[in-house]
N, C-alpha and C positions, 0 to 999 in steps of 0.2 A: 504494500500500500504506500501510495506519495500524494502528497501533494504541495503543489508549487503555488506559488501566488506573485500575481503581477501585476501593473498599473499601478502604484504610488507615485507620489512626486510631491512639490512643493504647490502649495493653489492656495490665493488669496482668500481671505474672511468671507465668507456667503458664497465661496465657487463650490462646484461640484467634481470628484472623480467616481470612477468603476474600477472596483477592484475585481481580477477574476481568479479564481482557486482550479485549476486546472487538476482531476481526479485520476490515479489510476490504480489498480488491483484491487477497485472495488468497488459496486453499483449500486445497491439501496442501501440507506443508512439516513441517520439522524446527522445535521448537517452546524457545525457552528464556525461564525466569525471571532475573532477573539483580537482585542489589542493589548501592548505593553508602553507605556509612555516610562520615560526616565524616571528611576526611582520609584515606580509603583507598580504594585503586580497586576499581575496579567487578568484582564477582566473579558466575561461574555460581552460580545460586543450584540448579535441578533444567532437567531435560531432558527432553524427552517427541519421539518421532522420527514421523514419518508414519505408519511402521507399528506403534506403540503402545511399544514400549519405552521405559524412563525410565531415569533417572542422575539423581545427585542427590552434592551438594556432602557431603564426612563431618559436616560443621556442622550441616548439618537431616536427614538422615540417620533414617529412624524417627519425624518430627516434621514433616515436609512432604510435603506429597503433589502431584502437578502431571497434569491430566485436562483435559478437551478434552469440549466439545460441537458436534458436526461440525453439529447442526442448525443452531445460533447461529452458528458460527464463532467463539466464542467460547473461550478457555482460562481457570483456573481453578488458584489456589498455596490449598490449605489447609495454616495453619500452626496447629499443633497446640503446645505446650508450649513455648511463646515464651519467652525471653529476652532479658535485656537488651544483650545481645549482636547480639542479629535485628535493633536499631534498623539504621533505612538507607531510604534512598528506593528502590523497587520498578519494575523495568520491565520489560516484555515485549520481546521481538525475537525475530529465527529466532536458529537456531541453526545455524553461526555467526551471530551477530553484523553487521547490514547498519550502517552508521554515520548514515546516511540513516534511517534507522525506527525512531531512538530515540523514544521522547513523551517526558511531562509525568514519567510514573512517579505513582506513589502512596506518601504518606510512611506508614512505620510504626514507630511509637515505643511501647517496651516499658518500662514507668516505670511504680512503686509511687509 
């Protein structure tokens, strides 16, 4: 099992990016976002379950959204009216949490 995540970067107060989590040696499952900001641990960021229902942290709440393409195998955080607060490195894993199937993550920094 892997997975990769990609699309971070640097985007001004109220921009939007797409993160995508790129899945493989595995196809149904229970689906989470997860970020880490300096100095603080690693928190659910949204949730998305095999059979489609989603949960999401009160922080991004209305401002992120987390969807799935079963073609790709691929998952998908649109983050919507960012904050300087969202800065944090980005990772995919199931939900819960495998300790083994962490990656690289994807960095996202929100800075004017």
């Amino acid at each position: 099992v892997q997975f990769v995540e990609s699309g971070g970067g640097l985007v001004q107060p109220g921009g939007s990016l797409r993160l995508s989590c790129a899945a493989s040696g595995i196809s149904i499952y229970n689906m989470g976002w997860y970020r880490q900001a300096p100095g603080k641990q690693r928190e659910l960021v949204a949730r998305l379950t095999s059979g489609g229902s989603t949960n999401y942290a009160d922080s991004t709440k209305g401002r992120f959204t987390i969807s799935r393409d079963n073609a790709k195998n691929t998952f998908y955080l649109q983050m919507n009216s960012l904050k300087p607060e969202d800065t944090a490195d980005y990772y995919c894993n199931l939900h819960p949490p495998y300790s083994i199937y962490w990656g690289q993550g994807t960095q996202v920094t929100v800075s004017s």
